[in-house]
C-alpha positions in Angstrom: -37.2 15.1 45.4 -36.0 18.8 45.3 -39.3 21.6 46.1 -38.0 25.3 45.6 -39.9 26.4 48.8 -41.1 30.1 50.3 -37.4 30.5 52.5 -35.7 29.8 49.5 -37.7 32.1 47.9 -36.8 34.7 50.7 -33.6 34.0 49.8 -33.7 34.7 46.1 -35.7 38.0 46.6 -32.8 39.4 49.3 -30.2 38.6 46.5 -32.1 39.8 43.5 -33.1 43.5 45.2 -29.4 43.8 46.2 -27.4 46.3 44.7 -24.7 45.1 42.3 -23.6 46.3 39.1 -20.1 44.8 37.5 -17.3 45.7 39.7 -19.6 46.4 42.9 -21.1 42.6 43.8 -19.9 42.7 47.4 -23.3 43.4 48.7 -24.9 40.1 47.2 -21.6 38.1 47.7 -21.8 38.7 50.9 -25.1 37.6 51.3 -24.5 33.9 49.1 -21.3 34.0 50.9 -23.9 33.9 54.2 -26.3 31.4 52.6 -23.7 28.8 51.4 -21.1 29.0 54.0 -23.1 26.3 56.4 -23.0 23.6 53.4 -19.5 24.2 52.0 -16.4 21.5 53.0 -14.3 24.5 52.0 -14.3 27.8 50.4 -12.3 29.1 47.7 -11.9 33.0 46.1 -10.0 34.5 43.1 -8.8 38.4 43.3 -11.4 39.9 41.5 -13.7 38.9 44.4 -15.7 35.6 43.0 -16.6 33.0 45.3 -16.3 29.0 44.9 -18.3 26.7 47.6 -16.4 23.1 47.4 -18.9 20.0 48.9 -16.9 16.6 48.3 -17.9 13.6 47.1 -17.2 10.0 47.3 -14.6 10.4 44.9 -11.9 13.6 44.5 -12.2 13.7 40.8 -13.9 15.0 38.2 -14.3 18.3 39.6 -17.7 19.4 38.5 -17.8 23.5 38.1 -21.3 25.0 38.3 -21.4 28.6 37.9 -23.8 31.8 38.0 -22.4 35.5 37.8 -23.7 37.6 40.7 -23.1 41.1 38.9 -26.8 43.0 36.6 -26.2 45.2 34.2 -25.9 49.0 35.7 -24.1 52.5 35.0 -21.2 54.3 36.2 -21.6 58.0 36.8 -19.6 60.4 34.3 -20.4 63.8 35.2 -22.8 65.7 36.9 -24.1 68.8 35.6 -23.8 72.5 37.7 -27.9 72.1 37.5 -27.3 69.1 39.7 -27.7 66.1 37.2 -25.9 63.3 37.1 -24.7 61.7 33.4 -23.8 58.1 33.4 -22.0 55.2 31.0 -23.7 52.0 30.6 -21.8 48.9 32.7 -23.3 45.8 30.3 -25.9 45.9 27.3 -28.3 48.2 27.7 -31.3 49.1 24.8 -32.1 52.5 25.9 -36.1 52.6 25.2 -35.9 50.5 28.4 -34.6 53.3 30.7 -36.7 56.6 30.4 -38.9 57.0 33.4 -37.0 54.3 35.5 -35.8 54.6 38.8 -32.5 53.9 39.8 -29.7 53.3 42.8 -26.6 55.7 42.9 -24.1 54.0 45.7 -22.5 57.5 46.8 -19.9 57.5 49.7 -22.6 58.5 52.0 -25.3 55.1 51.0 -27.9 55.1 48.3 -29.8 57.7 46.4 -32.5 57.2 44.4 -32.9 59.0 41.4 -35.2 58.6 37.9 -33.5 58.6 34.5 -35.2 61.5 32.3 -34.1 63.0 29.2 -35.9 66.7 27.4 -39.2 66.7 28.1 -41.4 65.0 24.7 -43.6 68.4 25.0 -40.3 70.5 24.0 -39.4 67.6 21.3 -39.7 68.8 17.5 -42.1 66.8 15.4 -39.2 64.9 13.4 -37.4 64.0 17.3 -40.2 62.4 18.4 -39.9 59.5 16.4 -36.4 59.0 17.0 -34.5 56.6 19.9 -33.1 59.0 22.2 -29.4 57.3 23.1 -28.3 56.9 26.5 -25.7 59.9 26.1 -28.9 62.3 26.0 -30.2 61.3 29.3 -30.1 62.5 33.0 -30.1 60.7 36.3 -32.5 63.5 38.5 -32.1 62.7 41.8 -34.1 65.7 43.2 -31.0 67.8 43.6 -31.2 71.8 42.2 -27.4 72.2 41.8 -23.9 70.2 41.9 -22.9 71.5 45.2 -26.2 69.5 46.7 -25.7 66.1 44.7 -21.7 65.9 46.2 -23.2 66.8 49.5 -25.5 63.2 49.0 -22.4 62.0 48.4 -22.3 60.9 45.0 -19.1 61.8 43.0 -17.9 60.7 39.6 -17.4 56.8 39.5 -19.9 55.8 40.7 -22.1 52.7 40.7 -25.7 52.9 39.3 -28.0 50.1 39.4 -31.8 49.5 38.7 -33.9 50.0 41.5 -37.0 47.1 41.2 -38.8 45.2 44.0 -39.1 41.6 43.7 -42.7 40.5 44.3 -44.5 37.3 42.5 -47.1 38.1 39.5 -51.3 37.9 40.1 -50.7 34.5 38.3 -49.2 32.8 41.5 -46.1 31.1 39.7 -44.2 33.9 37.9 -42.0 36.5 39.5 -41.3 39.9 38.7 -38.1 41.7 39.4 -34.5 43.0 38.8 -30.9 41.0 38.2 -32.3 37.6 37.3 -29.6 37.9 34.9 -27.9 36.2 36.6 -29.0 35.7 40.4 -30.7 32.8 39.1 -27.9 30.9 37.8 -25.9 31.8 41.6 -29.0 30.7 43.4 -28.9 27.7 41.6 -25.7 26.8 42.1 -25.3 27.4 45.7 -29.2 25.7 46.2 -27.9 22.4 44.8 -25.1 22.8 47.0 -27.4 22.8 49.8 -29.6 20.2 48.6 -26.5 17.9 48.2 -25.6 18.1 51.9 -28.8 18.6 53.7 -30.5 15.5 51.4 -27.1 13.8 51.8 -27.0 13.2 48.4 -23.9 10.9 47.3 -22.1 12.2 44.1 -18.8 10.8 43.0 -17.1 13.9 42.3 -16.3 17.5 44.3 -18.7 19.9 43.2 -17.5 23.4 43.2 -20.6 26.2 43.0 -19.3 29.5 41.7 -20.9 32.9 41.9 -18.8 35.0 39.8 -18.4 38.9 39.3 -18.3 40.8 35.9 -19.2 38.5 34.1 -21.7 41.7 31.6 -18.8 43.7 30.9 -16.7 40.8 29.1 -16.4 37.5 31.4 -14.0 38.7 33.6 -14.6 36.4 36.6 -15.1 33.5 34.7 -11.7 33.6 33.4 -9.9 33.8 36.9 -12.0 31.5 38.3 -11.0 28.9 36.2 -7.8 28.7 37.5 -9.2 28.5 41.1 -10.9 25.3 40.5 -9.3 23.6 38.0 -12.4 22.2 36.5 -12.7 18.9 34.9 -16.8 19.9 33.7 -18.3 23.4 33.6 -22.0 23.8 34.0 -22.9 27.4 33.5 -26.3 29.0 34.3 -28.1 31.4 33.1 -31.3 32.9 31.9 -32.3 32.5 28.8 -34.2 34.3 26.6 -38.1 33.5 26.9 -39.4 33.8 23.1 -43.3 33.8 24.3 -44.0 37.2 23.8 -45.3 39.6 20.8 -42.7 40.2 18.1 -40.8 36.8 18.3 -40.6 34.4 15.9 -40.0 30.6 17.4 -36.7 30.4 15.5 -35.5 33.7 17.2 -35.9 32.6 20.7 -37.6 28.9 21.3 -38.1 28.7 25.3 -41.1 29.5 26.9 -41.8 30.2 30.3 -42.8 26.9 32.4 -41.8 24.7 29.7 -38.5 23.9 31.7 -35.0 24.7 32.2 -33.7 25.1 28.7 -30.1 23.0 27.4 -28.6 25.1 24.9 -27.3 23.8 21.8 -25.3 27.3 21.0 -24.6 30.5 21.6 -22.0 33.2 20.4 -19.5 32.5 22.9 -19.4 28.6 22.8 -20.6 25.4 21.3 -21.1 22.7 23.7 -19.2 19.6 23.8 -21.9 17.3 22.0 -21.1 14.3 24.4 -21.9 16.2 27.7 -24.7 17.9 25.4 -26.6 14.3 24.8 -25.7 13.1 28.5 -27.7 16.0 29.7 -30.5 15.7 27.8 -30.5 11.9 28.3 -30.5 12.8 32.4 -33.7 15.3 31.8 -35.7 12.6 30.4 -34.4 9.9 32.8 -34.9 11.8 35.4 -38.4 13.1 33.5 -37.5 17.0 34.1 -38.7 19.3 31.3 -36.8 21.1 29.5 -36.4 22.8 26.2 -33.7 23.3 23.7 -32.6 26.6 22.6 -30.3 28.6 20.7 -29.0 31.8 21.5 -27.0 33.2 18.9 -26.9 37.0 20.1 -25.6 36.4 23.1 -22.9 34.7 25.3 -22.0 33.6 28.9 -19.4 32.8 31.6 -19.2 29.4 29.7 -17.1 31.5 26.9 -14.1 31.5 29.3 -14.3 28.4 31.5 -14.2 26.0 28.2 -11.3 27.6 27.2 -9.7 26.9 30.7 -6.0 25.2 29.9 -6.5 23.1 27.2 -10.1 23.5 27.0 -13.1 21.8 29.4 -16.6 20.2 28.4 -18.9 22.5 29.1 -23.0 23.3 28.7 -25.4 26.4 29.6 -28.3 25.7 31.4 -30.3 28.2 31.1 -33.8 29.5 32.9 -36.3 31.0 30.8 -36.7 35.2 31.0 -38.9 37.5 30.2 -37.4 41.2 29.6 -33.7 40.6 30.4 -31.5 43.6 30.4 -34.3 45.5 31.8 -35.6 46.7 35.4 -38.4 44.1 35.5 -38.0 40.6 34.3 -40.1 37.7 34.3 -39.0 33.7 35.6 -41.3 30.5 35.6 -41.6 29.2 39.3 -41.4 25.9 38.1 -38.4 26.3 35.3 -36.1 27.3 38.6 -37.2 24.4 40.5 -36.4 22.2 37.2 -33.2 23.9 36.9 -32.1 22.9 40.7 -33.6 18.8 40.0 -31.5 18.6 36.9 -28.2 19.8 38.0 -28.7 17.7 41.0 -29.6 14.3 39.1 -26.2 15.5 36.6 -24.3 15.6 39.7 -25.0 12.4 41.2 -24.1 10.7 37.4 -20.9 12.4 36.9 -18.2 10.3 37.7 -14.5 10.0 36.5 -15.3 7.2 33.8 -18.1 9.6 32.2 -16.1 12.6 32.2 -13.4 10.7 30.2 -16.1 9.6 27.7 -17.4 13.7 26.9 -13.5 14.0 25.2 -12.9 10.1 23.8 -12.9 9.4 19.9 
């Protein structure tokens, strides 16, 4: 049976402290690219710079797509100021009471500069601006700079790249992690882990699995949609974080996961509906297989899966999702155990999925 251990760990940590906003994911592509290469019968890419790890099967078809987007939600530097501060443009969601205080990665031409994200001191704020959001426009990456003509000699220019700057490390409580990008390093990690588990527990599945870690996916699914057409998929599996509902202010109807409780299936979310028949085969694996896991819904959100079940005529497809704390943020929070879950489950789907099945998930 699959056990998520300390070197995968390593692993996750390198990829998760990389630097790579949308557009920018070189730096952790090249390290998966590293990771998965060893366990890979071949290796596929699409333009915009996603990569696809094939391991084959017993059998050529289905093709089975699993998929995690590599790129976190960052910046892009607009301006900066003749005092020597840089103004940026959000590159994904951002909610901007998040950001005030935060420290942050500018990728100049000359390597990285860290700088903190500030806005007009509260001690100069009038009584009635206190109580108002200040909005990403107002605020001011301070790298430590007293004029323009030092920030361009760091070598930081309009364009470019800004990411959060967050050190993995696990919580006091021994099974929870704290850190940047787990939206969505996770879902890559998964998929190129169960690519690895396939071939070094030489794992017979009767179909080619094809783990993808695709680029841009927060600024409108962009590598989903070419990589469709790289694999040709017969089944996407997409993962993701989901959002963990166990903290203050959330009612259970909101967000239903919790951390622990397992990987979550999720029934719907704003970008797609799952095919029911692949829905109810997963589920029936998790319980075969006796994996946790957790329904959800997620109607505020969407994922990769948006695209690849519209590839050609349209493709079964699910979101797996692992539960997060604090997404969209520079420190999130992931269950130990709800990874490891996530890896078992995909794995025990894989070795099911055969040609007959995959017919069944689009039969009257």
């Amino acid at each position: 049976m699959y056990t998520l251990d300390e070197s995968r760990i390593e692993f996750l940590k390198e990829i998760c402290e990389e630097f790579g906003p949308p557009g920018f994911e070189t730096r952790v592509l090249r390290k998966i690219y590293e990771y998965a290469k060893p366990y890979a019968d071949e290796i596929k890419r699409d333009q915009l710079g996603s990569f696809i790890f094939v391991k084959k099967g017993s059998k050529e078809s289905p093709k089975i797509l699993v998929a995690g987007h590599v790129d976190e939600v960052g910046f892009i530097a607009t301006s900066i100021t003749k005092e020597g501060y840089i103004t940026f443009h959000p590159l994904g969601g951002w909610f901007s009471q998040v950001l005030l205080g935060q420290r942050v990665v500018i990728m100049g031409n000359k390597g990285p500069v860290i700088g903190v994200i500030a806005s007009k001191p509260p001690h100069l704020l009038r009584p009635e601006e206190r109580d108002k959001v200040i909005k990403i426009r107002d605020m001011f990456i301070d790298v430590g700079a007293t004029s323009e003509k030092e920030v361009k000699e760091m070598g930081i220019r309009i364009g470019d790249p800004i990411a959060p700057w967050s050190p993995f490390m696990k919580s006091s409580q021994g099974k929870t992690y704290m850190g940047k990008a787990f939206d969505d390093r996770l879902g890559a990690f998964v998929a190129v882990e169960v690519l690895r588990y396939l071939k070094e527990a030489n794992i017979d599945h009767p179909n080619t699995y094809y783990a993808a870690a695709t680029v841009q996916e927060e600024v409108g699914l962009r590598g989903a949609t070419t990589v469709g057409w790289v694999a040709e998929h017969d089944i996407a599996i997409i993962v993701e974080v989901d959002i963990a509902g166990d903290v203050p202010g959330i009612k259970p109807q909101e967000a239903p996961t919790k951390l622990g409780k397992g990987p979550s299936i999720v029934t719907f979310d704003a970008s797609m509906i799952p095919n029911q028949k692949l829905k109810e085969f997963v589920i029936q694996v998790a319980e075969e297989a006796k994996i946790p896991y957790q329904l959800s819904v997620v109607p505020g959100g969407g994922t990769d899966a948006g695209r690849l079940h519209l590839y050609k005529e349209g493709r079964p497809s699910i979101v797996i999702g692992v539960p997060t704390r604090h997404i969209h943020s520079h420190v999130g929070v992931f269950h130990r155990d709800d990874l490891e879950n996530a890896v078992r489950l995909i794995a025990e789907i894989i070795k099911r999925l055969d040609e007959e099945k995959v017919k069944e998930f689009t039969s009257i």
